[in-house]
C-alpha positions in Angstrom: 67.1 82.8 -25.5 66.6 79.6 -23.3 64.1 81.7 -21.0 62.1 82.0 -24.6 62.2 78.7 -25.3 61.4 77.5 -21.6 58.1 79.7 -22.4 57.0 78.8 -25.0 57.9 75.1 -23.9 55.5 75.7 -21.0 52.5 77.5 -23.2 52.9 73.9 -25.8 52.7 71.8 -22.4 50.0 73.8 -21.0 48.0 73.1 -24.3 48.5 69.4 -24.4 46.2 66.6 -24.6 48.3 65.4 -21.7 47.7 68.1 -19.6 43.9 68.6 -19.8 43.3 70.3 -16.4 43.9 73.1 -14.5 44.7 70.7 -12.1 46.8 68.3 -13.7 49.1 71.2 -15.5 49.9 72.6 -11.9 50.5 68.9 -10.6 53.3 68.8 -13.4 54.2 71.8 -14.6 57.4 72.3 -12.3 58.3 68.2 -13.2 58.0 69.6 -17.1 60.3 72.5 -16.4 63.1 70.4 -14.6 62.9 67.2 -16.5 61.4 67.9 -19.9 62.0 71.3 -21.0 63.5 70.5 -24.3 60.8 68.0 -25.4 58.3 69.4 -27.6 54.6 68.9 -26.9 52.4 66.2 -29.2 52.5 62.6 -30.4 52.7 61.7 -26.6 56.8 63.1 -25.9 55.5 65.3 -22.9 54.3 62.3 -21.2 56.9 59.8 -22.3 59.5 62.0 -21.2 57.5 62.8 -17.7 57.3 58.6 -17.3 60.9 58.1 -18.1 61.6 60.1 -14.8 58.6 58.6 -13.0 61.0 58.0 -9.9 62.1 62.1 -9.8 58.2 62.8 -10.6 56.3 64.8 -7.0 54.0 62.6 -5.8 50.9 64.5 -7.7 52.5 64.8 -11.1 53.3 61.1 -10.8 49.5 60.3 -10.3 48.6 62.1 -13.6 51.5 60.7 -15.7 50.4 57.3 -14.8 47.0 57.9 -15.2 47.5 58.9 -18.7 50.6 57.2 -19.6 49.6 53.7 -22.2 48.6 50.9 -21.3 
């Protein structure tokens, strides 16, 4: 059941607003899986989650969180 749910996690994630390159999905898709699994996608939670573990984020998934976190 939780694999389901991590999928279809990932497929909402990969269709964010957030997320709106190929690029920037691969820069934070394994962040997404470890930190923010649970979070569904919209209203700005994938990247409020992502920012609240800014510190834990790689180095490339940081770069897009913050360039698309609010100002």
């Amino acid at each position: 059941m939780r694999m389901i749910l991590t999928v279809i996690g990932i497929g909402m994630f990969c269709s964010s607003a957030m997320a709106q390159t190929a690029a920037e999905r691969a820069a934070c898709m394994a962040d997404f899986q470890k930190y923010c699994t649970g979070v569904m996608p919209g209203g700005g939670r994938v990247i409020e989650c992502l920012a609240k573990q800014l510190d834990k984020l790689t180095p490339e998934c940081k770069k897009v969180v913050q360039s698309h976190a609010p100002k």
